[in-house]
C-alpha positions as CSV (number, residue, x, y, z in Angstrom):
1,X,-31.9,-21.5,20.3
2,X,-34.6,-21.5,17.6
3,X,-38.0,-20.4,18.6
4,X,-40.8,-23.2,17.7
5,X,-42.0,-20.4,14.9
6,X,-38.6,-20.4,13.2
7,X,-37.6,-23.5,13.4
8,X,-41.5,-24.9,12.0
9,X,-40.9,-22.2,9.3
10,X,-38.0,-24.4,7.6
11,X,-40.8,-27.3,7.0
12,X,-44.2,-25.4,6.4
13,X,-44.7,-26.3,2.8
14,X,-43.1,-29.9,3.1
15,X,-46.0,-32.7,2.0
16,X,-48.4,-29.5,1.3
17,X,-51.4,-30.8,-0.5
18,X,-51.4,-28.5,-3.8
19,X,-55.1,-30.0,-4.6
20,X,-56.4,-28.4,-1.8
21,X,-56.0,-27.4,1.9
22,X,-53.9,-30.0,4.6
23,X,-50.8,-32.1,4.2
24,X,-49.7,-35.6,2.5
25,X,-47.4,-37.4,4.4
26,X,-47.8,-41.3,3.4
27,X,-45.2,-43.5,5.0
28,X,-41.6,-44.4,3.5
29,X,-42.8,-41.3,0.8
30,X,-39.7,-39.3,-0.5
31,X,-41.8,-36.5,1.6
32,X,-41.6,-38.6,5.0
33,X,-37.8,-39.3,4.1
34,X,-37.2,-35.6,4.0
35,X,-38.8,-34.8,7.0
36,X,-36.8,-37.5,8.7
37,X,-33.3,-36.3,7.7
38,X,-34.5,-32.6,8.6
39,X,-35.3,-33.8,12.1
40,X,-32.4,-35.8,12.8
41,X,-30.2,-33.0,11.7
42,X,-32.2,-30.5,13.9
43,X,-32.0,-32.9,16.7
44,X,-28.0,-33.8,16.1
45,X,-27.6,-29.6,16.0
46,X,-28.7,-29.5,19.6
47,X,-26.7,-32.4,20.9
48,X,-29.8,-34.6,20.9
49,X,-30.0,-38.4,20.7
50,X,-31.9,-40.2,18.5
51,X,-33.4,-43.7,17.7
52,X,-36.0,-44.7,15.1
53,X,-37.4,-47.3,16.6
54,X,-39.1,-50.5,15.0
55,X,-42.0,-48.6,13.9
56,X,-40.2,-46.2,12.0
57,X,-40.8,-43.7,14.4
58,X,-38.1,-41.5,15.1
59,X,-37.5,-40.7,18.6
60,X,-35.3,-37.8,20.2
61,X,-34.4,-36.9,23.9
62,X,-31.4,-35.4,25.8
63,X,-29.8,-37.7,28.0
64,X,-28.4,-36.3,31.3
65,X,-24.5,-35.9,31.7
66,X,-23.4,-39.3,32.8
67,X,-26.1,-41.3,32.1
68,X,-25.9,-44.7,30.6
């Protein structure tokens, strides 16, 4: 299993301000999109499940063997 270091490593320039120090991360940006598929596929790697709920939040958990 990835450490948090590693695994935060694969996204630390992603939505890096170039105009000075911080991040830009607007909503529905091709950025945010990115981010999105890079999470789900990190989440799906670990046998996670996942929702994006009405918000556009993207939400993921592990359920318990033989949960509903």
């Amino acid at each position: 299993m990835s450490d948090v270091v590693s695994l935060l490593s694969q996204i630390e320039d992603t939505g890096r301000d170039t105009r000075g120090p911080g991040y830009q991360r607007p909503g529905f940006s091709a950025t945010e999109r990115e981010l999105r598929e890079w999470f789900l596929a990190e989440a799906d790697r670990r046998g996670l499940d996942t929702e994006i709920d009405a918000n556009g939040i993207t939400w993921a958990w592990a359920t318990p063997q033989g949960a509903n």
